[in-house]
N, C-alpha and C positions, 0 to 999 in steps of 0.2 A: 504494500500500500504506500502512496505517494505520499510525502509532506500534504501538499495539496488536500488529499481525501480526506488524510488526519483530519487536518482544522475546519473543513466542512464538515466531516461527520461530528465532531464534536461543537460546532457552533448548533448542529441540528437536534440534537440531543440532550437528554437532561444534564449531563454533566455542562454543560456550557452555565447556564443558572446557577449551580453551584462553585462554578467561577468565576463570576463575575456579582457575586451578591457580598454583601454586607461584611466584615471580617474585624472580629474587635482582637485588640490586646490584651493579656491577663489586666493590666492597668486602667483599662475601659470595665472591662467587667469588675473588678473590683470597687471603683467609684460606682456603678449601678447596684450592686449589692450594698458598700459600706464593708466592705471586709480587706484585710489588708493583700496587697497583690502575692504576699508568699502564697497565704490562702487560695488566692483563685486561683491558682498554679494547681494547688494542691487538689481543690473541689472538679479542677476539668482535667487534668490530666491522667484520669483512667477513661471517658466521655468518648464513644465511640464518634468517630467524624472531625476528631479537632486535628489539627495539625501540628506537629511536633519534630521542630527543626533542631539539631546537634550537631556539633562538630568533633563527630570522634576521632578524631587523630589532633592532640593536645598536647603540648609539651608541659604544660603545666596543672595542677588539680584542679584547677578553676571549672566550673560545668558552666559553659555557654550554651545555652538554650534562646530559643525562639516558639516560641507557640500564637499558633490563631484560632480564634474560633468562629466556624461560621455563623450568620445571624442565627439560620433557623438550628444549630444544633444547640445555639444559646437559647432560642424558644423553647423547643423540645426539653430541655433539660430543667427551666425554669419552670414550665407548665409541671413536670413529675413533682419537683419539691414543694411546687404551690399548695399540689393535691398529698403532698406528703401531710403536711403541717394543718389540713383543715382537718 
């Protein structure tokens, strides 16, 4: 398959939406919660769908991370705790 088809089939498909939607920072989401950004770390990073960028080849102990979360997995996830807590 061509470059070309790639990015057609994928602009015509659902994956394209989930690419181009909405993406917060653990630091977004922790200002909407009120919890501190280690936390949202902590609360999405088992969340199926979030994205979780590393750089494993480090020459030092530091853990550089990145993580995103898409809107709706920030939805989906918020809706469960909503319904957790009524």
């Amino acid at each position: 398959m061509s470059a070309q088809a790639k990015i057609v089939q994928m602009q015509s498909g659902k994956q394209s939406s989930a690419m181009y939607e909405k993406h917060f920072r653990p630091a977004e989401v922790a200002r909407f919660l009120g919890v501190s950004e280690k936390t949202a770390y902590r609360l999405f990073e088992p969340v199926p769908g979030v994205l979780k960028l590393e750089n494993p080849v480090r020459s030092s102990s530091r853990r550089y991370r990145t993580m995103l979360i898409p809107q709706s997995v920030y939805e989906r996830w918020y809706s469960q705790q909503a319904g957790k807590g009524a």
